[in-house]
N, C-alpha and C positions, 0 to 999 in steps of 0.2 A: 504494500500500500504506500499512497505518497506521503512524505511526511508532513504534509498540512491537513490529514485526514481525521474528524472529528467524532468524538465521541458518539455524534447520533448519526454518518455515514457510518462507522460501523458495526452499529447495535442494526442499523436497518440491512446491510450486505447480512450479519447474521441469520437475521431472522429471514429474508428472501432467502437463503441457501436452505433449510431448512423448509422452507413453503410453507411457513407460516404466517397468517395474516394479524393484525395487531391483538384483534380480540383473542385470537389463542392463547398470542404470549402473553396479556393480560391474565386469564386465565390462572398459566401455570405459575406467574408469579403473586398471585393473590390481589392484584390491580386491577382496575380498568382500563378498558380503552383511550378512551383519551389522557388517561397518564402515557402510555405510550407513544400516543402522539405529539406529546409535547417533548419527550426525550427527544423522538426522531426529528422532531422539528427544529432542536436547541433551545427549546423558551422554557425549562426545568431537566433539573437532572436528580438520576434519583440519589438516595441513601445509598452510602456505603455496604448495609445489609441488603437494600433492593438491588444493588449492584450485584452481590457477589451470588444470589437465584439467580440472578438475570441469565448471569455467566454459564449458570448450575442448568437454566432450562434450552438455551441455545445448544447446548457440550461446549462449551468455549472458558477461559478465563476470564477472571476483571480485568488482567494484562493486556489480554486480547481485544479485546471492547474498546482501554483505554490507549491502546497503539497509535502510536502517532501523534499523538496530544499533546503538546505544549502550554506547560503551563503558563500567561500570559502576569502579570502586575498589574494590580486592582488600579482601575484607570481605562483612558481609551486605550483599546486595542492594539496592536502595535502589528503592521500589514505581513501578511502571512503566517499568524501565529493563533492561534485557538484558544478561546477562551472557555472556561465553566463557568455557567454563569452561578452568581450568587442563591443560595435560599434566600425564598421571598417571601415576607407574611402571609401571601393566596397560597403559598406551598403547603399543603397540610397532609401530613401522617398519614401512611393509611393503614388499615386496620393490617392485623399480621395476615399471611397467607393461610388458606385451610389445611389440615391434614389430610392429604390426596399422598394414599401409597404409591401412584401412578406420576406421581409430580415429584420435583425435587426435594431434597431434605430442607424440615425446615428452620429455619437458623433464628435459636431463643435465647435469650438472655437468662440471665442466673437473677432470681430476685434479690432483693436487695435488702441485707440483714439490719436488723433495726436493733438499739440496744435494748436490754430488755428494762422492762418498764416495774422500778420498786413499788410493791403497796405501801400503803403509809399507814 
């Protein structure tokens, strides 16, 4: 690939190799469609965990998705180099993915120990 090629040229080569259409990979990654379509279009990128399904439901790595990417400095652009754009307040969580045997593993966090709490 060329080296000005963006993260959403190749989340979208992925998914065409594969002949999957957006709603699929929405699907397997527990999203929807137009989260997808905003990836592939540049105007949001996902989570670092939505990343690394992404990777899981394609067969590809995060490596591979993010090849070619230039990291850019927060500022205008600078010609021939690719930026990621910022999270944005409309950017909002989405819920985790389902348990689908038939879908990729699902990547959970450990909760989070709380001290324990004295009676008085």
């Amino acid at each position: 690939m060329s080296p000005n090629v963006s993260f959403a040229d190749n989340l979208r080569a992925a998914r065409a190799r594969l002949k999957l259409n957006q709603t699929d990979l929405g699907r397997q990654v527990g999203i929807g469609q137009g989260a997808v379509t905003k990836w592939e279009t540049g105007k949001s990128t996902p989570t670092v965990d939505q990343l690394l399904v992404i990777a899981h439901a394609l067969g590809t790595t995060a490596a591979d998705l993010l090849a070619g990417l230039t990291l850019a400095p927060p500022g205008p652009s600078a010609p021939g180099r690719a930026r990621i754009p910022a999270r944005t307040s409309a950017s909002k969580r989405t819920s985790p993915p389902r348990n689908d045997p038939d879908g990729p593993p699902l990547i959970t966090r450990r909760p989070r120990r709380h001290p324990p709490v004295e009676a008085a």
